[in-house]
C-alpha positions in Angstrom: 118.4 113.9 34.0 116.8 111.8 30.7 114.0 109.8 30.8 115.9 106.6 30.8 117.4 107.8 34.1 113.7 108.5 35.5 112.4 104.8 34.4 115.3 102.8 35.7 115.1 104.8 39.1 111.3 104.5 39.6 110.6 101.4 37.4 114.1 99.2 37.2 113.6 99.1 33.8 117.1 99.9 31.4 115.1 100.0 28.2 111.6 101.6 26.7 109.3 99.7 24.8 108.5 100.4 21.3 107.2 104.3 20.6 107.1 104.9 25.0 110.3 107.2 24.6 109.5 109.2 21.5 106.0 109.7 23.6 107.6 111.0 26.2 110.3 113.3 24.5 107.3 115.0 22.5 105.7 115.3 25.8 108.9 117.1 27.2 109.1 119.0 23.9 105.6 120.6 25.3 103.8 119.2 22.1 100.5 117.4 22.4 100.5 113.9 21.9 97.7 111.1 21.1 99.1 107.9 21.6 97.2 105.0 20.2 98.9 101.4 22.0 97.5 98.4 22.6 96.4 97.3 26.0 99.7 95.9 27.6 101.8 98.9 25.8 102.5 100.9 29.0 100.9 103.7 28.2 101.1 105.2 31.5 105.0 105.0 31.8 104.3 108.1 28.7 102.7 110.7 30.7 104.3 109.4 34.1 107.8 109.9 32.9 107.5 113.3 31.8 104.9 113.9 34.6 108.0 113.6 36.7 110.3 115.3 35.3 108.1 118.5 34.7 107.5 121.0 37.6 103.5 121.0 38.9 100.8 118.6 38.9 99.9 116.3 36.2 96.1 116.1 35.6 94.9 112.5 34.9 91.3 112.1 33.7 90.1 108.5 33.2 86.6 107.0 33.5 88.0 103.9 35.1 88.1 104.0 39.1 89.7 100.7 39.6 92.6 101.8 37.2 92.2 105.3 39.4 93.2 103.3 42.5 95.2 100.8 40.9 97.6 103.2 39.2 97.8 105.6 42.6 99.0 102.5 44.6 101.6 102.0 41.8 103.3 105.1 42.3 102.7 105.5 45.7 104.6 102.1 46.0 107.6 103.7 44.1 107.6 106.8 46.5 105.5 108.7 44.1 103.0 111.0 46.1 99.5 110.9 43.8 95.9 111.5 44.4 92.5 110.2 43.0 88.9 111.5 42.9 86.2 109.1 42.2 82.5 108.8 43.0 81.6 107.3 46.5 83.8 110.0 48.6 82.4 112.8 50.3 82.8 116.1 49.9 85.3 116.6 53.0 87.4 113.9 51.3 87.7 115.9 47.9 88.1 119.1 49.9 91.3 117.7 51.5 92.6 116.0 48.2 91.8 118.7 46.2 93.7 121.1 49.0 97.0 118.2 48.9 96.9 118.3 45.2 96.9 122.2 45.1 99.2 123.1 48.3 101.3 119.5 48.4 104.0 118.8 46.5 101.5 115.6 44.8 102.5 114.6 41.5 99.7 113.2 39.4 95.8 114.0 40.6 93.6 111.6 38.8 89.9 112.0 38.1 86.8 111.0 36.3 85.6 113.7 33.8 82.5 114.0 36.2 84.8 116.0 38.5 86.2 118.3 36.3 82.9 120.4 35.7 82.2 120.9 39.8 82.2 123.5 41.5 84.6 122.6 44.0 87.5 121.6 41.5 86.7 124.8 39.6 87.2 126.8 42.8 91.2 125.0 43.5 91.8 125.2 39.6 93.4 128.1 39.6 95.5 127.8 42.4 96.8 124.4 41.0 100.1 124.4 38.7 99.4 122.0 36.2 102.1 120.4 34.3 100.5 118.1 31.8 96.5 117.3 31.0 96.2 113.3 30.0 93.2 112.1 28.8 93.0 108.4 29.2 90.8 106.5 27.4 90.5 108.7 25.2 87.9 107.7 22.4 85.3 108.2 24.8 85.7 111.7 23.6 84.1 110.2 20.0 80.7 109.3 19.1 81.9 107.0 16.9 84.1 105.0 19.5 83.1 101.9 21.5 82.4 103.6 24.5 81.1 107.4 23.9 81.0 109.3 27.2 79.1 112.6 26.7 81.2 114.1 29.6 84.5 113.6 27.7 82.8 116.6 25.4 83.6 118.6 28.3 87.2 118.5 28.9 88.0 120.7 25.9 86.6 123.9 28.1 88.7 123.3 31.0 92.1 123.3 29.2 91.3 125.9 28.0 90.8 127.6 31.4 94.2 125.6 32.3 96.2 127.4 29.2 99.0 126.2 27.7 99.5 122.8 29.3 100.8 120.2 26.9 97.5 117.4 26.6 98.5 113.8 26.4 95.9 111.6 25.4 95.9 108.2 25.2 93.6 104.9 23.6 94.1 101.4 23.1 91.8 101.6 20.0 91.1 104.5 17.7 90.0 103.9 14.0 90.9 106.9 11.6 87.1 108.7 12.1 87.8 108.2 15.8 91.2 109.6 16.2 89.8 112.9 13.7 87.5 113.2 16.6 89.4 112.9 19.4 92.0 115.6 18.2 88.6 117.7 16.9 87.0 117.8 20.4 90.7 118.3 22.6 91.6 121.0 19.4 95.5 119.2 19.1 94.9 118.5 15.5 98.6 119.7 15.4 99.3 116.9 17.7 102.0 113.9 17.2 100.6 111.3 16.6 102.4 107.5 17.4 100.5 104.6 16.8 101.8 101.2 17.7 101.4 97.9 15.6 98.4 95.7 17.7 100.1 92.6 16.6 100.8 90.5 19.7 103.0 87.7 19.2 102.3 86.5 22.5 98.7 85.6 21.6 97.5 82.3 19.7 93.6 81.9 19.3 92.3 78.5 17.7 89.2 77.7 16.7 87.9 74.3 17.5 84.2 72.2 16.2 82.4 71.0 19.1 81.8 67.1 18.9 80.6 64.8 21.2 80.7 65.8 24.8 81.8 69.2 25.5 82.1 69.0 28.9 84.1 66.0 29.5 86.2 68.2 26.5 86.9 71.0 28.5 87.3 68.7 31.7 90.6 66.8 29.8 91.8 69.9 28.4 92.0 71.5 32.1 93.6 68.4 33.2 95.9 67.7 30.6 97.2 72.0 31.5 97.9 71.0 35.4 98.7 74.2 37.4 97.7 76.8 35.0 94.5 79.0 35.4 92.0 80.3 32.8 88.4 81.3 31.8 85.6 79.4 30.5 82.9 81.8 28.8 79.3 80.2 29.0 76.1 82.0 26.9 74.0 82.0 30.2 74.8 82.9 34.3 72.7 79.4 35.0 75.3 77.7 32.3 78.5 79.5 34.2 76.7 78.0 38.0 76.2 74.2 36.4 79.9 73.5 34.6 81.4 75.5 37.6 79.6 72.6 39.7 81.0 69.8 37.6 84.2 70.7 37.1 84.2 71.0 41.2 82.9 67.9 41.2 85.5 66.4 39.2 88.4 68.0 41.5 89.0 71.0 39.5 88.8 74.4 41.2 86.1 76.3 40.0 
């Protein structure tokens, strides 16, 4: 079976997007892979595809628990048995979806890198087949990105207890120093390396001079874009509370 064959039977989909198939294909190949898309890229459909076609469990780590949760419904919606671990369950809870992801036939266990140093993953780690290691988000590994997690520092020990799993990391945003790092701390400095263009031609930003009454502004432009929705950023929470007031005032929904 290719990989086309695996995202129009789980996806619908009869094409990839830009770079999503050579991802995958190196993935395959058992190389390591950073992949550096833009939010909106699909980055998942590069370790899911391959995660599906490979014997054993992929390993997910993100830091996100609403993409956890989000991303588990998804495939569970398209038949596809997966598993998260975040913060607020008990330890019964892990027990049993550590024991499903281990014993089941569950195709993608995602976690937060908290997880992966506890004692009660350890103890199921060996007993788990693990088919690929995918690091989301992963310039939280550097210092130098955005949003440094020291607990990313910590993966590289456990593939190493894992062995010879292909690792799949992924980012939205990764400057040069940041993408030296990232393959420095996960040691794929042999990894392929795809990087996407982060023009989006679907985007349009204008900048505009205030003048004269803001408000009654932003008021006519809402009413003059009937039936669409959108986002009005204020410098203060007391700001957000008073033009939300207004605008309800002047039969907008707000």
């Amino acid at each position: 079976m290719e990989p086309i064959d695996i995202l129009s039977e789980y996806w619908g989909y009869s094409s990839f997007r830009p770079m999503q198939e050579q991802i995958v294909r190196s993935a395959l190949d058992g190389k390591d892979v950073l992949a550096i898309l833009p939010t909106g890229g699909g980055k998942s459909v590069c370790f899911q595809v391959p995660g599906l076609m490979t014997d054993g469990i992929a390993l997910v780590i993100t830091p996100l628990i609403a993409l956890m949760k989000d991303q588990v419904q998804n495939l569970r919606n398209r038949g596809v048995k997966a598993l998260a671990i975040y913060a607020g369950m008990n330890r019964r809870e892990v027990d049993l979806a550590l024991n499903n992801a281990t014993y089941g036939d569950v195709k993608f266990l995602y976690l937060s890198p908290e997880r992966l140093g506890t004692f009660l993953f350890q103890s199921y780690l060996p007993q788990m087949k693990i088919s690929y290691i995918v690091v989301d988000e992963a310039h939280c590994i550097s210092e130098w990105g955005h949003d440094f997690r020291t607990e990313y520092r910590k993966i590289r020990p456990i593939v190493e207890e894992i062995g010879k799993a292909p690792i799949i990391a992924l980012t939205a945003t990764a400057t040069p120093k940041v993408q030296n790092d990232i393959q420095k701390n996960l040691d794929m400095m042999d990894a392929q390396v795809f990087k996407s263009s982060f023009n989006r031609p679907n985007l349009y930003y204008e900048v505009r001079p205030k003048q004269g009454d803001v408000t009654k502004d932003i008021i006519k432009f809402i009413k003059n874009h009937e039936g669409k929705s959108g986002i009005i950023y204020c410098l203060s929470r007391k700001k957000v509370e008073e033009l939300a007031e207004v605008l309800s005032i002047n039969g907008i929904k707000a």
